[in-house]
C-alpha positions in Angstrom: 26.7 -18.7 23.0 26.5 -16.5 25.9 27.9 -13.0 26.3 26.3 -11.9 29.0 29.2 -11.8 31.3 32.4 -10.1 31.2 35.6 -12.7 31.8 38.0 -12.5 35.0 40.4 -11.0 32.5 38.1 -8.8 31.5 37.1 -7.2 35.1 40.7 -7.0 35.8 41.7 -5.0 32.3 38.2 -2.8 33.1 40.2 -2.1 36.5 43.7 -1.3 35.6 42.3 0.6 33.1 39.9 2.7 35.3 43.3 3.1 37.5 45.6 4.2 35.1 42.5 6.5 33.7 42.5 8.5 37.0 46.2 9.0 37.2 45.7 11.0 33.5 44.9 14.7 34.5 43.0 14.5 31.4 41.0 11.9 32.3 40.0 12.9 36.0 35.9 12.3 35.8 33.9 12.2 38.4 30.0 10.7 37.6 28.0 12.9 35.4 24.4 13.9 37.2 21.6 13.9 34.6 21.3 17.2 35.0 24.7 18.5 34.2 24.0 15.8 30.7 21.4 18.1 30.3 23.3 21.6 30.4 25.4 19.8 27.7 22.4 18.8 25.5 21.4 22.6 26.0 24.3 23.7 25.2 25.0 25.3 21.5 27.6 23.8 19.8 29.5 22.0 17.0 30.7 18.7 16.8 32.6 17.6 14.0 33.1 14.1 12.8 35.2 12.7 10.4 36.2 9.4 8.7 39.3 7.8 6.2 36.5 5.8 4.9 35.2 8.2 2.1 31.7 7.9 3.5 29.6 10.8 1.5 27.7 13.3 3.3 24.3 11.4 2.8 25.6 7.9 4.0 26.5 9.9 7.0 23.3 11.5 7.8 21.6 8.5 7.1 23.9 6.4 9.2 24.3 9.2 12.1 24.0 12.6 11.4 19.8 12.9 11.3 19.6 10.8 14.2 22.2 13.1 16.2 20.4 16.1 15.5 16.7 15.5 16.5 18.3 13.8 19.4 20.1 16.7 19.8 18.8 19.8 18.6 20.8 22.5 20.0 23.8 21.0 18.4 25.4 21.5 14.9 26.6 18.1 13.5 29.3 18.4 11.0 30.7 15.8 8.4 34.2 16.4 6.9 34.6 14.0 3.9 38.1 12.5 3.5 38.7 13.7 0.2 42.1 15.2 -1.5 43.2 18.0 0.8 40.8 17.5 3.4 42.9 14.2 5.1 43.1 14.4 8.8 46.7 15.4 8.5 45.7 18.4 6.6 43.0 19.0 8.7 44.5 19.3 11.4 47.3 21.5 9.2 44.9 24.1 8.9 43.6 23.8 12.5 40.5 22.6 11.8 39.0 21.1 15.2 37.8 17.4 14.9 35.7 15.9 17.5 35.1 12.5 17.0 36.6 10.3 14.2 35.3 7.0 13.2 35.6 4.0 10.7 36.0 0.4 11.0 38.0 -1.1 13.8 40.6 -2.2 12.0 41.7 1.3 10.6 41.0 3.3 13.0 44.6 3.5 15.4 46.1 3.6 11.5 43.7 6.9 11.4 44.5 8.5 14.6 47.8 7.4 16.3 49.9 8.9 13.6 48.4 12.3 14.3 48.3 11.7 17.8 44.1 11.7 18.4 43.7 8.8 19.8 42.1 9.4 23.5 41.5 7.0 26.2 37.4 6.9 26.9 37.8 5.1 30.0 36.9 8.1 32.7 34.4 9.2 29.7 32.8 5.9 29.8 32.5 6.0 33.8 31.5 9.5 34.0 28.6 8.9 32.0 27.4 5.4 33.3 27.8 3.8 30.1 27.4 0.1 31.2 29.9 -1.5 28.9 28.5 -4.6 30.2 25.6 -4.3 28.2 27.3 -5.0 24.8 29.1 -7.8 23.0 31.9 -8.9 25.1 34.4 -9.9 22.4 34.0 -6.4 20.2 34.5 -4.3 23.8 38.0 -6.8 25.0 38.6 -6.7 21.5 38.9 -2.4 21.2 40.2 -2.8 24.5 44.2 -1.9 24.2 47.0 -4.4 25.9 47.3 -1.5 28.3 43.6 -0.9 29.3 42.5 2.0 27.4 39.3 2.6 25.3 40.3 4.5 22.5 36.9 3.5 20.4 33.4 2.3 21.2 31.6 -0.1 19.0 28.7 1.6 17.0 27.5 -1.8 14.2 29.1 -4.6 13.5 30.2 -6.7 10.5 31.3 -10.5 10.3 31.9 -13.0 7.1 29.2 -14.9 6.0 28.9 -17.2 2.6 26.9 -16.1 -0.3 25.9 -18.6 -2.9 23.9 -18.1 -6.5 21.4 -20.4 -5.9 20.7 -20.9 -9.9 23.9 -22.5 -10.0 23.6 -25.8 -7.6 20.2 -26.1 -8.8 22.0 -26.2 -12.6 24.4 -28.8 -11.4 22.1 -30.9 -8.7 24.0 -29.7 -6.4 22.7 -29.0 -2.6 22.6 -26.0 -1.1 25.4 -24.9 1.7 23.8 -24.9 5.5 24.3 -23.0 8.4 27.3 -25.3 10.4 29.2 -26.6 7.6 33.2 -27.2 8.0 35.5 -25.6 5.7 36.2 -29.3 4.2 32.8 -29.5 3.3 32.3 -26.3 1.7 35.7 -27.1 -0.4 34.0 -31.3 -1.6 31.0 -28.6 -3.2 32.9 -26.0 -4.3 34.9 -29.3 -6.1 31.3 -29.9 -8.1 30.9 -26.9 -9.0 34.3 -26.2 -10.2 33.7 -26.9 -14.5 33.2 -25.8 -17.4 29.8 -25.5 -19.4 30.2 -24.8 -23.3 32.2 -21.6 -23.3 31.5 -20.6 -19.5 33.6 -21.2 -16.8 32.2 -21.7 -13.6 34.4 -21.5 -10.3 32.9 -22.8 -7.0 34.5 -20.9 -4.6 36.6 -17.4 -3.7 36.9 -14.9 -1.0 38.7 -11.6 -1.1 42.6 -11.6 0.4 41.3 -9.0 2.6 38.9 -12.1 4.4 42.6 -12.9 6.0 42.3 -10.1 8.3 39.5 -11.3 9.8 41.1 -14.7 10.7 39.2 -17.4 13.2 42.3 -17.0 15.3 42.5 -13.4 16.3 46.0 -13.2 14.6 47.2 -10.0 13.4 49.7 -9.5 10.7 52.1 -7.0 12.4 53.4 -8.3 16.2 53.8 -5.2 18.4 56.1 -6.8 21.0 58.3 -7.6 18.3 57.7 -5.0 15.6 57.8 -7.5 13.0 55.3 -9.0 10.5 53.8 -12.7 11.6 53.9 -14.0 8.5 56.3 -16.5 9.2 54.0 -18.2 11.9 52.4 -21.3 10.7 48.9 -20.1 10.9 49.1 -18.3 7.4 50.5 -21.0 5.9 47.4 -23.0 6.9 44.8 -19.9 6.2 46.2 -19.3 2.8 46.1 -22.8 2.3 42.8 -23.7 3.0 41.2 -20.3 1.9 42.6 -19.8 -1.5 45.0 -22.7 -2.6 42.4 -25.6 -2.2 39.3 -23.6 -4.1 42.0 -23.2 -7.0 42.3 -26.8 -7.3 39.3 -27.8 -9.4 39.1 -28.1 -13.4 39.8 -24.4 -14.8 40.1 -22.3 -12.0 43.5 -21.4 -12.4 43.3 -21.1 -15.4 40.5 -18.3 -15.1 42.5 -16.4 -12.7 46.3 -16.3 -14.7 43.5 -14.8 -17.9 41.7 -13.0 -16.2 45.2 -11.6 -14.3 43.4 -11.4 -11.0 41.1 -13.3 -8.3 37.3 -13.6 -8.7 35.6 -10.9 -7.0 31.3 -10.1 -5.9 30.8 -9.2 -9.6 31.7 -12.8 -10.6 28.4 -14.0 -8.0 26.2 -11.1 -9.6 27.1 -9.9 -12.9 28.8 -12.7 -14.7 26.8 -15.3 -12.6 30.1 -18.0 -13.0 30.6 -17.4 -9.0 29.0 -20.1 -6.8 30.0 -19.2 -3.5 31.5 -16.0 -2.3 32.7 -15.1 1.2 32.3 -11.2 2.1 31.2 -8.8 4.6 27.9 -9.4 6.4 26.9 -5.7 4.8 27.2 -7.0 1.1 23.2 -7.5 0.1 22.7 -4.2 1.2 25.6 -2.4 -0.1 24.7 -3.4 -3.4 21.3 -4.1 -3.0 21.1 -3.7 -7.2 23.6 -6.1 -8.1 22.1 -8.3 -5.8 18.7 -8.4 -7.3 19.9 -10.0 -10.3 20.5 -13.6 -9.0 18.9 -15.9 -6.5 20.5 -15.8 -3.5 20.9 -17.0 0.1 23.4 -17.0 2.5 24.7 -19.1 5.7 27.3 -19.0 8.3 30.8 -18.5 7.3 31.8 -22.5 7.2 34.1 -23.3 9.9 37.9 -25.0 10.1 38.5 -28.3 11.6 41.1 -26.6 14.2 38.3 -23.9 15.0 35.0 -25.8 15.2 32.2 -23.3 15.8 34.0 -20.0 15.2 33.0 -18.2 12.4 35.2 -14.7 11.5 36.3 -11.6 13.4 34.2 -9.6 14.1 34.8 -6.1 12.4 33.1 -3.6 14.0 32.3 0.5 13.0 33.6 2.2 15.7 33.6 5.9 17.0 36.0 7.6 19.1 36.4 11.0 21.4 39.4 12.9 19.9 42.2 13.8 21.9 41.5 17.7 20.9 38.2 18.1 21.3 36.8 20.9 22.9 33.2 19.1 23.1 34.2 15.7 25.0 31.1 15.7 27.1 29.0 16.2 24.4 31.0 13.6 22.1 31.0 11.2 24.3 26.9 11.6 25.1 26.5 11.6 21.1 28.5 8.2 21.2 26.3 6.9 23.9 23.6 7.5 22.2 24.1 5.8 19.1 24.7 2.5 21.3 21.1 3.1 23.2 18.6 0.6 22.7 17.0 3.0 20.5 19.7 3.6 17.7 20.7 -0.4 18.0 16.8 -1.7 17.6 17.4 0.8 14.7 20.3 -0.8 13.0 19.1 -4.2 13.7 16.1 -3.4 12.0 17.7 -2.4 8.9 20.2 -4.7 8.3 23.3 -3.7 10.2 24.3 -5.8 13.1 23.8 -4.1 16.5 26.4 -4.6 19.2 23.8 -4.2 21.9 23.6 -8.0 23.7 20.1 -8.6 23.8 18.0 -10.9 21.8 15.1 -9.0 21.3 17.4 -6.5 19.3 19.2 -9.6 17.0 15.5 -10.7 16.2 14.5 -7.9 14.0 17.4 -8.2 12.3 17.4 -6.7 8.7 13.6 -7.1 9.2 13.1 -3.7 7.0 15.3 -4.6 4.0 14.3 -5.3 0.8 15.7 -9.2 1.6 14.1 -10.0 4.9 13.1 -13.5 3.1 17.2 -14.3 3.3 18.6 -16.4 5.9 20.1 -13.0 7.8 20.2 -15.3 11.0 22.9 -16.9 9.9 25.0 -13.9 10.8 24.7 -14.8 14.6 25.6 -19.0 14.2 29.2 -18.8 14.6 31.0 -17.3 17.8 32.9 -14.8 17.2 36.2 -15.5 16.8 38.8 -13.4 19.1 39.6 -9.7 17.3 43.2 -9.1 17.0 45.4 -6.5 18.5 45.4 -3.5 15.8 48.5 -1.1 15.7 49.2 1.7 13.6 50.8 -0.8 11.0 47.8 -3.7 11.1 46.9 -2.7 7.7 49.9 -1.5 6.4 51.8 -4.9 6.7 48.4 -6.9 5.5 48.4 -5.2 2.4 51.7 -6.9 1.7 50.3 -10.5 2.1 47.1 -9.5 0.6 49.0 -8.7 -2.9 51.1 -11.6 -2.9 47.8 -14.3 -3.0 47.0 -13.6 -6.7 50.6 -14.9 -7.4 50.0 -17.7 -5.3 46.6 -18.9 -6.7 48.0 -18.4 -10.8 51.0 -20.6 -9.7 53.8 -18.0 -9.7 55.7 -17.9 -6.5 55.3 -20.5 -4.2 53.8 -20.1 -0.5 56.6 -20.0 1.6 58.3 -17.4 -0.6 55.7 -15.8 -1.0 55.1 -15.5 2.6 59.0 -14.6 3.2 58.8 -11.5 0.3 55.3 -10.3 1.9 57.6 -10.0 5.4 60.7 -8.2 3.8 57.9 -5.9 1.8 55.9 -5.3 5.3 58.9 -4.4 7.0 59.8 -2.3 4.1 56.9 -0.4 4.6 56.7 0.2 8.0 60.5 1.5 7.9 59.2 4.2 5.9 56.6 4.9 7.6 58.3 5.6 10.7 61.0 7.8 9.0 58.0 10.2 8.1 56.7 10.0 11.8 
């Protein structure tokens, strides 16, 4: 898979939106000199960042912060945690200045465009030489608004892979999954696996609803042409389908789920040790690095569909972004830049988070500094990518509805088209209130 190029498209959108950047007054840049990046890094100021995420003060430093200020030293680096009465709406309610606000891609225009931070980057981008070319095609085209603008830059990335317990195909005689498997035969083992042992219940397969978001087909559960929810396109029937109907099918499982009252989760890979196969974020070993230790595991490439051959997930990538009231744009932007350098990215790669720097050198060290190096981590670069989808301010907010109604689903409650019909009224329920508090 190559990404070394940018598409026709792409050039074109880079264009427009280099255009339309110049017509902004507040975009008007003209190509920073090294030493006028200098004066900046001289200067002494504050930057402040924040994030919806919840991220703690040390996960911050540890992620950003540290780096930012030896890099930076005449700078003060501030973290405001998203906690009760520090949102960024009451932030900003007590005129607190925020310079750069970042989280994963998918939450981020839910984060800013309702308070109206969201910035285009593109004469930031040009004035400091950032060579956009120099990162992975599909996460830059896929930040990249319908219109052109840059409103975040990709920092790590995050795709699906498949975990599996590795005691229990050994148990059963069962082989292990492999990097290029279709979805249909991932769902023939998850079948075997599927039983019950004395009083334990063992379930082959599950994934989180919230794996719908990151699709193979870049589709997006709210349509911004329309304004409506999509959940009436065919596609979800077939993803719902195939990711959580089918696994269900197998002696048990449903059962488990209507007692239980909910789906199986990571704790049912870990803790109970009943899980056999679990599809999450590419982060997961090293999130819980603890729970982890407590089974023998592996991992491979998310298995792919039949209509998809060869595309693995979205990706979902950590992203940053220049405020539209920062006083420090300059200096934000060069802090942004910095954290994509080769430097910072060999970094990442190193420890375990997946760099968005296109170069193979950097993919090779990947998680090389982790307690798990042994693991198959290069399964996280098999797949392509597949295409991320359009976010809006109301991505999230309508996938929440569909999200909730899978449990109901899987136990046998409400069937798939209504449930797919109720998740659309619910969405647009939402949204309608939403916008009345705009």
């Amino acid at each position: 898979m190559s990404k070394k190029s940018i598409t026709v498209t792409g050039l074109i959108l880079l264009t427009l939106g280099f255009s339309a950047a110049c017509q902004k007054q507040e975009n008007k840049e003209t190509t920073a000199p090294p030493k006028a990046e200098e004066a900046v890094a001289d200067q002494k100021l504050e930057l402040v960042f924040h994030s919806s995420s919840g991220d703690t003060e040390e996960s911050f430093n540890s992620f950003y912060g540290d780096a930012l200020r030896k890099k930076f030293p005449n700078w003060t680096i501030t973290y405001i945690r998203s906690a009760a009465g520090r949102t960024l709406p009451e932030l900003l309610g007590m005129k607190q200045k925020v310079d750069v606000l970042y989280s994963a891609s998918n939450t981020f225009n839910e984060m800013a465009m309702p308070v109206e931070l969201q910035y285009n980057m593109t004469g930031l981008i040009q004035k400091h030489g950032i060579d956009l070319g120099q990162y992975q095609s599909d996460l830059i085209e896929g930040l990249r608004t319908t219109n052109g603008e840059m409103y975040a830059l990709p920092i790590t990335n995050i795709v699906q892979s498949l975990f599996y317990n590795k005691t229990i195909f050994d148990q059963f005689g069962v082989p292990y999954p492999v990097d290029g498997m279709t979805w249909a035969n991932m769902l023939q083992t998850a079948q075997r696996l599927t039983r019950k042992e004395g009083d334990k219940q063992y379930l082959g397969f599950a994934a989180s609803p919230s794996f719908l978001s990151m699709n193979p087909y870049g589709q997006s559960f709210w349509d911004t042409k329309s304004d409506m929810p999509t959940f009436q396109e065919e596609v979800w029937k077939r993803l719902v389908q195939q990711y959580f109907i089918d696994p269900a099918q197998g002696a048990g499982y449903k059962e488990w789920v209507v007692a239980s009252n909910r789906l199986p989760y990571r704790l049912e890979l870990t803790n109970a040790q009943l899980l056999a196969m679990f599809v999450f974020n590419s982060q997961f070993p090293l999130t819980v690095p603890e729970d982890m230790k407590k089974i023998d595991w592996d991992m491979v490439a998310l298995p792919t569909l039949a209509e998809e051959p060869g595309v693995g997930s979205q990706s979902t990538p950590y992203v940053m972004g220049v405020t539209s009231i920062s006083e420090n744009k300059d200096a934000a932007m060069m802090a942004i830049q910095y954290l994509m350098s080769l430097e910072m990215q060999s970094d990442y790669s190193r420890k375990g988070y997946m760099p968005v720097l296109d170069r193979e050198d950097v993919r090779s060290s990947f998680a090389q500094d982790t307690i798990f190096k042994g693991e198959n981590w290069k399964s996280v670069f098999y797949n392509k990518p597949g295409p991320m989808a359009k976010s809006s301010r109301y991505e999230l907010m309508a996938g929440k509805q569909l999200q909730a109604v899978v449990p109901r689903i899987v136990k046998g409650e409400i069937d798939l088209n209504t449930a797919l019909r109720e998740a659309g009224e619910n969405a647009q329920k939402a949204v309608a209130e939403a916008k009345k508090q705009r």
